[in-house]
Every structure is written in structure tokens, then in C-alpha cells.
N, C-alpha and C positions, 0 to 999 in steps of 0.2 A: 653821655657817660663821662663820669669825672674820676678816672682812674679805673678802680674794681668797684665804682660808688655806685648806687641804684638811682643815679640822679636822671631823671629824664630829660630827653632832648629837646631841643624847641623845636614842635614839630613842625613840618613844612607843605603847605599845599601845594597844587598844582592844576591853578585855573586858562585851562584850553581858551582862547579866544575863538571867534565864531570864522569856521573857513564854509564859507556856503558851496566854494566848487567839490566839496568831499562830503555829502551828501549820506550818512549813516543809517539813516532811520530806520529804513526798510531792509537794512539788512537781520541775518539772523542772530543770535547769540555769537555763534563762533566767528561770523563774519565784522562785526560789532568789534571783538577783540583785535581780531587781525588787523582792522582798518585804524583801531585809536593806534596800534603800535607803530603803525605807518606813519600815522600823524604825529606820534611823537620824535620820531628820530628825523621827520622831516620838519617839523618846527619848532623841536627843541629851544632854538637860539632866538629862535624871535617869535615862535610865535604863543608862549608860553610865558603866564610871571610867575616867578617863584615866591612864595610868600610867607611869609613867617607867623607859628598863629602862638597865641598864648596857651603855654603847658599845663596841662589839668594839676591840681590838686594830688598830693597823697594821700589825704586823707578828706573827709567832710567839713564843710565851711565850719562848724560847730564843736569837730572832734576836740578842741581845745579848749573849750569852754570849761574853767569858770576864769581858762586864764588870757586866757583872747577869743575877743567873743565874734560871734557870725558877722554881728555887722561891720567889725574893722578887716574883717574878710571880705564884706561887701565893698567896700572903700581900696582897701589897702593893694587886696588881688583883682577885684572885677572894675576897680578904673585904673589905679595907678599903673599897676603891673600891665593891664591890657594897654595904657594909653601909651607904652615906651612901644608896644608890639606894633599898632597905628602907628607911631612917629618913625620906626623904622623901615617899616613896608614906604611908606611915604617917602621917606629921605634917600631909599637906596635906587628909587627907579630912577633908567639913567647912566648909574653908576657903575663902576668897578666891580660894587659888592652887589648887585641884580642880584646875582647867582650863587654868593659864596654862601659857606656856612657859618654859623652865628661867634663858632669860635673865632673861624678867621677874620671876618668883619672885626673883632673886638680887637683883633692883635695889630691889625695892618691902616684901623681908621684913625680919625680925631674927628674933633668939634660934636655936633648932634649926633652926627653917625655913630661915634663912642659909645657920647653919654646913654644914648639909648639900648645899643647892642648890648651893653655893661651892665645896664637895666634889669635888662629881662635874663638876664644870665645870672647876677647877685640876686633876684628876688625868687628865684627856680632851687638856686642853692640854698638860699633863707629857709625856704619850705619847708626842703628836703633834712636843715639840718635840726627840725622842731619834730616831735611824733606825741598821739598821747601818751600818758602815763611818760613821759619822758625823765630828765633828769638823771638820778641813779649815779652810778659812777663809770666811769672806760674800762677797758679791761687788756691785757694781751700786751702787743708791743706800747701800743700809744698809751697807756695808765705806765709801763716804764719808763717811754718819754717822758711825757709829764712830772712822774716823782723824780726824775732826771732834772731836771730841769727848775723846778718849785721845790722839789720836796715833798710835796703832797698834795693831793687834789683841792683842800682846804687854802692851801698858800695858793695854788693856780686859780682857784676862785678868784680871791681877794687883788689878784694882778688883773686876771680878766674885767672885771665889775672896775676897778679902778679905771683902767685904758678907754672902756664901753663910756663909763660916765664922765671921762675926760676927755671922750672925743669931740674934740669944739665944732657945734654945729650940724651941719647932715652928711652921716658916711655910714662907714661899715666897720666892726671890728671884728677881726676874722683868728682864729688857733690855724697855725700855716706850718707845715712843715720842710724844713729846710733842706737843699741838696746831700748835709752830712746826714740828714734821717735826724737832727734837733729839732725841737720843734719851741713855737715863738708866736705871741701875740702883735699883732701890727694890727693899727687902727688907718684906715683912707679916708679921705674926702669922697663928699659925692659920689660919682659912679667908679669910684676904685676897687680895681679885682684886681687878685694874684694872679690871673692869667697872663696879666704883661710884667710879670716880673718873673723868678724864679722859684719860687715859692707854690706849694701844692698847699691849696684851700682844703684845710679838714673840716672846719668848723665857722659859723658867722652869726653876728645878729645886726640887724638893721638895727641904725641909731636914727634915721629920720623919724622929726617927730611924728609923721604921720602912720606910722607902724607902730604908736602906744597911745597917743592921746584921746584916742577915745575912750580906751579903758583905762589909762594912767593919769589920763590929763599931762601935767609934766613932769611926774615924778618918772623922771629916764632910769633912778635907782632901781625903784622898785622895780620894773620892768626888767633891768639885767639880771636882777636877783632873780625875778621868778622861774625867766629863760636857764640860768644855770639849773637851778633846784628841780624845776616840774616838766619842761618840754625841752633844755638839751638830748638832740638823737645822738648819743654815742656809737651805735651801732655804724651809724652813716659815718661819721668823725673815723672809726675805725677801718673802714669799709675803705675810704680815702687813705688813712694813713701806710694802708697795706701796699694799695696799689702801687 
């Protein structure tokens, strides 16, 4: 949850290792329950990994189509997005972060540990900040931010699509709004999130190329333009700005 956002968590497993002296099989239903709860409070710490798994979809690999097509779905969420979720389960056993949650790993790590937590957190919020039929214009407090601040959604386009296609290289350009309730365009590098700053993530779109090139090849233009015009979710953007 990303304030009052409908942004989904990264969900978390929880794979029991095999205790052959706690023998369940044959017991009944009720007995079944009784005995895992046993075994969880009694091997919580060690004898359980927690595991971080990759967050479904909001909508259908397709619901985007004609403006991102399934297959950069296939690419973009079913290995990228899943390959940070692999590289994080991998990097944290061991560690500090075993057990924590995906926010706190992103506030409290560096090096892989980060890049990858930050990963899977920026491409959850990417999703979430695209729907079909999207675009349209904000409405309520964050459409006064905005005309606060630009003047018009028209002027805030043209700043956003500028920062997005001026962001040198692979990041993120994210609408954040600020402690006074301003809100502001900041563009990061790499796996940079507002999480570790001050700043409350309304709005994003991935600039790595590999979140257009299939459909865009390299036109990064065109691609921010569409994201503004056809699949910005304001609803989500507002849903954030509230909270």
C-alpha cells in the first residue's frame, strides 16, 4: 500500500522446510492446523524462508494494447520484473533483510540488495500508475496542484515529456509530491525511488529502454507522449496524492 494507493504488496511466501520428527500426515483436518501452527511459532526463525514473489498484474498482459503490446509484457514483467524478485530472494539469505519487508530492505540496504529491492517496488508502482483507456486529465486536490504549479495540465505535460526524454540513460521519472503538499517532477537514475527520500511517489514511467523498444524501438518521445495522453492512471496519481 502506497499511502491510500490500491498499489499491491510484494507478496511474500512462506516455504516450511521438511521437519521429519513432526510427522503430520495422518493427522485430521483440525489436527493438521493445530500442528503447522505449532511449527510455525516454533520455527519461525529458522526454520522457515521468507520469500518474496513477483506481484500479479492489474490488469491483462494485453489490456494495453495498441499501446504496449503483450509481448513487452512478456519481456518487461515476466523476466525483468521477475529476474530483480530471483536476485533478491538470492541476495538476502543470510542476511539482515531474511525477514524484513520489501520497504524496509529498500530504506535500510545498498549495492544489489537496493538495486533489486528498488526494482521490484518501481516496476509494481510503474504498473499500477498505467490502466486502459488511461490518460484523461486528474481531478480534485492534485489537477490544483498541478495548475498550481505549471499552470495547466498542458504546461505539466510539456515539463514532464521534457525531464522523461532528458533523462540521460536508464531511470525513472516520477510526479512526487512534496512535504508542503507541492508537487514536482524529479527524474533518478537506475533503481531510484522516492522511498528514500522525502517525497511521496504519485506518478512514474520507466525510462529504461527495455520498457519501449519493442514497441518504440528508440523513439523514448513517443513513448512518454503516449503514457501521458492513453494509459496515465490518475485515478492511482490521486489516490497517492491524498493519502
Amino acid at each position: 500500500m502506497v499511502g491510500g494507493a490500491p498499489l499491491p504488496q510484494v507478496p511474500r511466501t512462506m516455504a516450511r522446510q521438511p521437519h521429519a520428527k513432526y510427522p503430520i500426515k495422518k493427522l485430521g483436518l483440525y489436527g493438521k492446523i493445530v500442528a503447522e501452527v505449532f511449527l510455525f511459532l516454533l520455527t519461525t526463525k529458522k526454520g522457515y524462508i521468507m520469500e518474496h514473489t513477483l506481484p500479479p498484474l492489474p490488469y491483462a498482459k494485453n489490456a494495453l494494447v495498441p499501446h504496449i503490446s503483450e509481448e513487452t509484457f512478456d519481456y518487461h514483467y515476466g523476466k525483468h520484473h521477475q529476474a530483480y524478485v530471483t536476485n533478491l530472494n538470492n541476495l538476502i539469505k543470510g542476511t539482515e533483510f531474511e525477514n524484513a519487508s520489501l520497504k524496509d530492505i529498500i530504506k535500510k540496504s545498498s549495492g544489489g540488495i537496493y538495486n533489486n529491492s528498488a526494482q521490484i517496488w518501481n516496476h509494481t508502482f510503474f504498473w499500477n500508475s498505467m490502466k486502459p483507456n488511461g490518460g484523461g486529465t486528474p481531478s480534485g486536490a492534485l489537477a490544483d496542484a498541478i495548475n498550481k504549479k505549471w499552470g495547466s495540465l498542458d504546461e505539466f505535460k510539456k515539463a514532464f515529456q521534457a525531464s522523461a526524454v532528458g533523462n540521460f540513460g536508464s531511470g525513472w521519472t516520477w510526479l512526487v509530491k512534496k512535504a508542503d503538499g507541492s508537487v514536482d517532477i524529479v527524474n533518478m537514475g537506475a533503481a531510484g525511488t522516492p522511498l528514500t527520500t522525502g517525497d511521496t511517489a504519485l506518478l512514474t514511467i520507466d525510462v529504461w529502454e527495455h520498457a519501449y523498444y519493442i514497441d518504440y524501438r528508440n523513439l523514448r518521445a513517443k513513448f512518454v507522449e503516449v503514457f501521458l495522453n492513453s494509459l496515465a492512471n490518475w485515478d492511482f496519481a490521486a489516490a497517492n496524492y491524498g493519502a
